[in-house]
N, C-alpha and C positions, 0 to 999 in steps of 0.2 A: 803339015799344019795341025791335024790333029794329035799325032803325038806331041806335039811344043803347046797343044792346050794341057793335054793329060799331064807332061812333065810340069806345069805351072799349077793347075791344080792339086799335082802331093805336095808340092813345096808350099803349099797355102794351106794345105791340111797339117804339115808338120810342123807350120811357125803359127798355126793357131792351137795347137796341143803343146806345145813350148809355151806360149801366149798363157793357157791353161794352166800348165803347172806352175808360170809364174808367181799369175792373180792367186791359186792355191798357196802357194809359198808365202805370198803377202799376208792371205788372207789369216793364214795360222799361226804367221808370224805374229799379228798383229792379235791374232788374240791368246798368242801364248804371253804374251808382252802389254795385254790389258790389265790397268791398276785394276784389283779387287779379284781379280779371275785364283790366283792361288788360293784366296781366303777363301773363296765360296766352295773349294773342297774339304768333303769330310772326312777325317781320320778316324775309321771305324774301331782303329784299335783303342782312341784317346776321347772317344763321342758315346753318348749315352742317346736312343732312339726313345721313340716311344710310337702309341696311334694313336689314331682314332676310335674310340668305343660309343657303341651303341646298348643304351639300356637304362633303369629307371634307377632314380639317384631319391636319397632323403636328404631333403636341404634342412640345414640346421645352422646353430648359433654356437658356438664352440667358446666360452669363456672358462674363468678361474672364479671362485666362489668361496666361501665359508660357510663351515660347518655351523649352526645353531638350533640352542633347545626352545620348542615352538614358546612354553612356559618356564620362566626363572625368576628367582627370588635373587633380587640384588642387593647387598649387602652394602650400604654406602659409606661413607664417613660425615655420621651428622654431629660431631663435635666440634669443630672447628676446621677454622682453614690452616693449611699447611703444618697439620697434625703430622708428629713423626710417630713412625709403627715402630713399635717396642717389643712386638711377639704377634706372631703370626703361625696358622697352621701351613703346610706343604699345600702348593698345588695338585691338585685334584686328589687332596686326602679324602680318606672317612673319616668322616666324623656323629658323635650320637647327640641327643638333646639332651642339653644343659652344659657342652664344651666349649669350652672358650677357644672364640676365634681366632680375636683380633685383640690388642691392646692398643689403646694409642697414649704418648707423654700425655699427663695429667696435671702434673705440677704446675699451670700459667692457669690453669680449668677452676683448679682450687682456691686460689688465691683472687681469681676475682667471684668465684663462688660466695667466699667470705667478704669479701668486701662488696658484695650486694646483698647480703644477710645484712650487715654493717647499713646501709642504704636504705632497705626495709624497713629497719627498726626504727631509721631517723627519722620516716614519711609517715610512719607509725603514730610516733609520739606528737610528733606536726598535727597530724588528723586530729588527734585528741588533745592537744592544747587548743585549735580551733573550736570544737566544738566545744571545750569548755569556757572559753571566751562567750562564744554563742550563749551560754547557760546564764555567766554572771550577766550578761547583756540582758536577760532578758528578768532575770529576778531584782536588777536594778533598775531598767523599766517599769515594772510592777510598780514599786514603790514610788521612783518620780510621778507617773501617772496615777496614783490614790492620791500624791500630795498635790499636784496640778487640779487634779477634780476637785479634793478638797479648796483651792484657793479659790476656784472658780464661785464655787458654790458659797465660800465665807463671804466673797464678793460680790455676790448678788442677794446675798442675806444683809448685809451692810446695807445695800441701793433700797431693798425692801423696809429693812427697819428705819431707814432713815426718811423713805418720802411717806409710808404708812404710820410712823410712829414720833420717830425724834421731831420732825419738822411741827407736824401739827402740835406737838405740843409746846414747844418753843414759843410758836406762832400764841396760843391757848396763853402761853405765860405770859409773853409779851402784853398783850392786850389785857390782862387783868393785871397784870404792872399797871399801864395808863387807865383804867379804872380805879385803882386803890389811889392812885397818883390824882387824878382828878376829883375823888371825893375826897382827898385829903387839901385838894387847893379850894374845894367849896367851902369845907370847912373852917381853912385859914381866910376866907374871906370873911366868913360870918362870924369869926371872932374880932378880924379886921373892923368889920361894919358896928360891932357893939362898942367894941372899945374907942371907934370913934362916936361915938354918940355919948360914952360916958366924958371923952375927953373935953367933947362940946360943951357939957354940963357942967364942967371942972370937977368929976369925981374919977379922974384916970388923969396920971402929965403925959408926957410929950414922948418919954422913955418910952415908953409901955406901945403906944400907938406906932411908934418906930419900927420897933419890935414886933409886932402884931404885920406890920406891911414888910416885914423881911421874910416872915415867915412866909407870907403870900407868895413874894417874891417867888419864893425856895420852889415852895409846892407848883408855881408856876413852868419854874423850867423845867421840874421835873418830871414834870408832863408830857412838855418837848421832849424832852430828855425822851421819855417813853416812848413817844410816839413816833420818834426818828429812829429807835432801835428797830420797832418792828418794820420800817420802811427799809432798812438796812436788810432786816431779815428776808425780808419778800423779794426784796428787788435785786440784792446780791448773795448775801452770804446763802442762802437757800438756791442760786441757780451754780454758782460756783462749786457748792458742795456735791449737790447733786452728778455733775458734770466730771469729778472729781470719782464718785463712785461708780460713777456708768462705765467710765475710761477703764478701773480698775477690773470691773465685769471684761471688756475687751481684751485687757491685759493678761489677763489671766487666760481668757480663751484663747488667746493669739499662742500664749506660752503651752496652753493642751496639744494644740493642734502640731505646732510646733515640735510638741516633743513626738507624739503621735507619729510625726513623718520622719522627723530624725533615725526612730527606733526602726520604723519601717526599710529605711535606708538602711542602717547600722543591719538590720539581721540582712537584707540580701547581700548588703558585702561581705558577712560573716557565712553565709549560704554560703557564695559565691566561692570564696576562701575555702571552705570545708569540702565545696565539689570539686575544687583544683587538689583540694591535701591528700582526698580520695582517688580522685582518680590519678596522682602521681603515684599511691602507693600501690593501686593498680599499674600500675606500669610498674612500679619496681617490684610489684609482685609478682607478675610475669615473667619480667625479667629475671625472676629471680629462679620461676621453675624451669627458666630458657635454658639459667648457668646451672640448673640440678642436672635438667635431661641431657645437655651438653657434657657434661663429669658423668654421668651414668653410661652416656655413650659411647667412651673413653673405652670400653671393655665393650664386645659384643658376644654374647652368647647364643649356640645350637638351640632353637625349638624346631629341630626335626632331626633326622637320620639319614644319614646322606653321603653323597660329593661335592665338594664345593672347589671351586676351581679361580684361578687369576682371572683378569680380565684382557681381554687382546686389545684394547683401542688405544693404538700409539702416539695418540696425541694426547694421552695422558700422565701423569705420573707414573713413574714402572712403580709396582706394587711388589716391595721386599722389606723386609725387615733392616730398620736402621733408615727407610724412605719418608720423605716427607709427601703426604697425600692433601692435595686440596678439597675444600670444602664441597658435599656432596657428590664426591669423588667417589665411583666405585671400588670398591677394595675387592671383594668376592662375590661370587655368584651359585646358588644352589638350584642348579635346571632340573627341570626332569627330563631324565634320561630317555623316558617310552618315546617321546615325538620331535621329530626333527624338520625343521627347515634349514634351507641354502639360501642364504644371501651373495648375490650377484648382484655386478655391478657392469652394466650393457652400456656400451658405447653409444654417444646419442645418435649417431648414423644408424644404429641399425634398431633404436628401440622401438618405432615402428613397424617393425616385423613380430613386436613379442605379442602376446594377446592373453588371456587368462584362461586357463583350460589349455592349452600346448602341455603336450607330453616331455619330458625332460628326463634323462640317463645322466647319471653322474661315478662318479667313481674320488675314491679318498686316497691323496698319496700316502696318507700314513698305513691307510689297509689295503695292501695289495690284491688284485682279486677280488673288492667288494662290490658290487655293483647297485647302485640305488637309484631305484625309480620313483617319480613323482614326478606332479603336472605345476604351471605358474597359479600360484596363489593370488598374486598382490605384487601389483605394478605401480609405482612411485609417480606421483602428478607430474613433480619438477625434480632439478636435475638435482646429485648430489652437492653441497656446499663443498668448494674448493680449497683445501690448506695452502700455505706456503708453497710447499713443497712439490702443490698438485702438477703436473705438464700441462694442464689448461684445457685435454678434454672434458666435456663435459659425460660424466653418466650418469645413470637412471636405475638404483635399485630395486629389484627384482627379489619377491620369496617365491622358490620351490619348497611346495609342501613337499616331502618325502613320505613317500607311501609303502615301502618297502619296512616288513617285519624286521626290525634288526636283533638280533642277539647277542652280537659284539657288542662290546663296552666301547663307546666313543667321547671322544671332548669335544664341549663345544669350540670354536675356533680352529678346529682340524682343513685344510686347505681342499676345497673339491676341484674336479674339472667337470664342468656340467654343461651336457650338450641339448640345448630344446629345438626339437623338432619344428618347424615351423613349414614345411612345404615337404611335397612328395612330386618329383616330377617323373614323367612316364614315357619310354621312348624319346630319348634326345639323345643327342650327341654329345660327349664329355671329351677332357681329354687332362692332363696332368698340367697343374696351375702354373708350373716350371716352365712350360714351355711355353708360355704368353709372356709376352712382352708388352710394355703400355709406356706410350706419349702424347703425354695430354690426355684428350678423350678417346685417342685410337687405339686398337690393340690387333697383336702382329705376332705371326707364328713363323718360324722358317721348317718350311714345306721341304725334305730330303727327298731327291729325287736323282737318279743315278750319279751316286755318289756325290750331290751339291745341294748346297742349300740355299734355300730359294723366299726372300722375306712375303709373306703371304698378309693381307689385312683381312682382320677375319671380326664377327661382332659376336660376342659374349652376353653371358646371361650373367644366374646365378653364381655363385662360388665360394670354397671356403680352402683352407688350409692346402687341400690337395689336390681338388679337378674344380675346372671352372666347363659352366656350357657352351656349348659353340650354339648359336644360332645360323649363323651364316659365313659361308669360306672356306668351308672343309667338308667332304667328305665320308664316310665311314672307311676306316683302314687308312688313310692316308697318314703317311707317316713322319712324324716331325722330331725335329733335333728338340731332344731332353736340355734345353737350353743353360748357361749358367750352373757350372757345378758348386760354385758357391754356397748357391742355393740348396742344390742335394747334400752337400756335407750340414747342413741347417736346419735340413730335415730329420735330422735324426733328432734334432731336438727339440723340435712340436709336438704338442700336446697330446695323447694319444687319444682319440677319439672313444669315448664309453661305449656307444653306439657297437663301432666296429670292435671292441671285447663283447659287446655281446654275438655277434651276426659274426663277427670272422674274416669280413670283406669291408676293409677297407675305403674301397673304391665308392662303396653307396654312401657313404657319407660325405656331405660338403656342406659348404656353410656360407651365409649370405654375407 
């Protein structure tokens, strides 16, 4: 019995070590034959590693820039618009004072030069045919008004002598008319009165007494006669007369006053005239030293000693000979050479990080080897204005004063890479910017770990061109696949850090 238990337990101990190496058999099957399991090995011969590093990093901003002179004298084109240059000196000649620069065509300059000389002259003669209008106005005035006073004043010399002098005596006549009239009809009566008493007596006839009462008659009416003249006198011809000379007194004044406001009128329109004829020839007399300075400024000449150079902004007309340049359009520029800034142009994601007073390294492609330092001058409110052309980020220009002595001769417009310092971080963890990975907001390192790669998520800091910081997911020394050789063959063609030409290392620089 005991041995037929012993024989059943090896045969149960050897169909479960069969059993074993089946589940095993499956087990490796099964993950020799799991999708993804090849991929996550690494071909050390065809794989670039890297690790993890511990140590203190200078975070910085790593842009492109332009060279500029802090002070320059800009030589524009204030003659006209789309001036063509007819002679020109060389870029970045020397030139001494009293050299002619720039020439621009002249010939469209002149011809309305002259025909606003022609224009002057005409506003000229205008002004002074007004004011001499103005002149006869007012010496023919003179004269109507002495003759207006004069009529006024014969006019009431007339009213005067006629109710103080002609009237009364009229009146004066009249009434010793009917006095001579009346002792001339006494008379005829009392010759009436005899010659009828002689007639009574029969020593006069009948003729005679006739005669005698005709007479009467006569001196009778004309009496009447007299006596109805001066009632005529009084009671019309003396109020119609009168009325008659008063009106002319009126007439006359009405004509003084008249003329008085006429002339009043007549010179401020002639004023009025004279300040329009003047101040047109002010105008065209401005205008006219607009088309001198404009033709003077056809030609620009040297007052200094110098280099004067093109101008780099490409949204303008290229500046050559045989180019047409627009109006207030710079043609040349003569900087001074002793002091330099860098114009940088910062992305608006990171211009929050720049401040004034940050330390700045820059380096010039045209001078190999030069290195220039200088700190942010002068940070820009708002963003650059965007051309056509622009890609539609927004940026924010930036001057670096340059504080470094130069001795070298440079141009303004020479291309910088300028790197400003903006953080110094101390004891952190870095690692090569290549080997993050980012989706969406996460970011993912694959972690090599006997011979596989293992996707790791891991949280980031700062970063720039070459190391970004790990904050959390990694390690010191841990070691990760140099991801995306794409990227490293692309590396060779970023920027080189100024920084790292000065220090030697690389690795402390990065950039936000």
């Amino acid at each position: 019995m005991k041995s037929q238990l012993d024989k059943l337990k090896k045969l149960w101990q050897r169909r479960r070590v069969k059993v074993g190496v089946v589940v095993a058999v499956v087990v490796l099957g099964t993950l020799a034959f799991k999708p993804g399991n090849d991929a996550s090995r690494v071909d050390p011969n065809n794989s670039h590693f890297c690790r993890v590093q511990r140590g203190d990093l200078v975070v910085s901003i790593l842009q492109t820039g332009e060279l500029e002179a802090k002070t320059s004298l800009d030589i524009m084109n204030d003659a006209y618009r789309d001036a063509k240059i007819i002679a020109i000196v060389e870029d970045g000649a020397t030139v001494t004072n009293g050299q002619l620069l720039v020439e621009l065509e002249s010939s469209e300059l002149k011809e309305r030069y002259l025909n606003q000389q022609s224009s002057v002259a005409t506003a000229d003669a205008d002004l002074l045919h007004a004011q001499e209008e103005l002149e006869i106005a007012k010496l023919k005035y003179a004269s109507d008004l002495e003759s207006a006073i004069l009529k006024v004043e014969l006019a009431k010399l007339d009213l005067q002598k006629y109710t103080e002098a002609e009237y009364p005596q009229m009146v004066l006549k009249a009434e010793s008319d009917i006095k001579l009239a009346e002792q001339e009809l006494k008379k005829a009566r009392s010759e009436l009165e005899g010659t009828q008493e002689l007639y009574e007596k029969g020593y006069s006839n009948r003729q005679e007494l006739e005669s005698d009462q005709l007479g009467v008659d006569r001196k009778d009416i004309e009496v009447r006669n007299k006596t109805k003249d001066l009632e005529i006198l009084q009671n019309y011809t003396y109020i119609k007369r009168l009325k008659e000379l008063k009106n002319d007194v009126l007439t006359t004044e009405s004509t003084l006053e008249r003329l008085k406001k006429s002339f009043a009128s007549d010179v401020l329109s002639k004023q009025a005239s004279i300040e329009s004829k003047r101040t047109r020839l002010e105008i065209e007399g401005n205008q006219l030293v607009t088309r001198e300075e404009q033709l003077t400024n056809t030609k620009v000449f040297a007052d200094f000693d110098g280099q004067v150079f093109y101008p780099s902004d490409r949204r303008s007309a290229k500046v050559e000979k045989g180019a047409n340049v627009n109006f207030r359009q710079k043609i040349l520029s003569y900087p001074d050479l002793s002091a330099w800034n860098i114009k940088v142009g910062i992305p608006e994601a990171m211009i929050d990080k720049v401040s004034l007073g940050q330390e700045a390294v820059a380096t010039l492609d045209a001078v190999p080897g030069l290195v220039l330092r200088g700190q942010v001058e002068k940070i820009s409110a708002v963003p650059d204005s965007q051309d056509w052309f622009s890609s539609g980020v927004k940026t924010y220009t930036i001057m670096v004063d340059v504080l470094t002595k130069l001795e070298a001769t440079l141009k303004p417009g020479m291309s910088a890479t300028v790197e400003i310092v903006t953080d110094q971080l101390r004891d952190v963890l870095y690692v090569p910017i290549q080997s993050v990975v980012s989706k969406k907001d996460q970011h993912y390192v694959y972690v090599v770990k006997h011979g596989r790669k293992e996707l790791q998520e891991v949280q980031t800091g700062k970063y720039n061109t070459y190391y970004i910081q790990i904050i959390k997911g990694l390690e010191e020394g841990d070691e990760l696949l140099l991801y995306a050789e794409v990227e490293l063959n692309a590396e060779a063609q970023l920027k080189k850090s100024p920084l790292a030409q000065t220090s030697g290392k690389t690795k402390e620089q990065t950039q936000e």
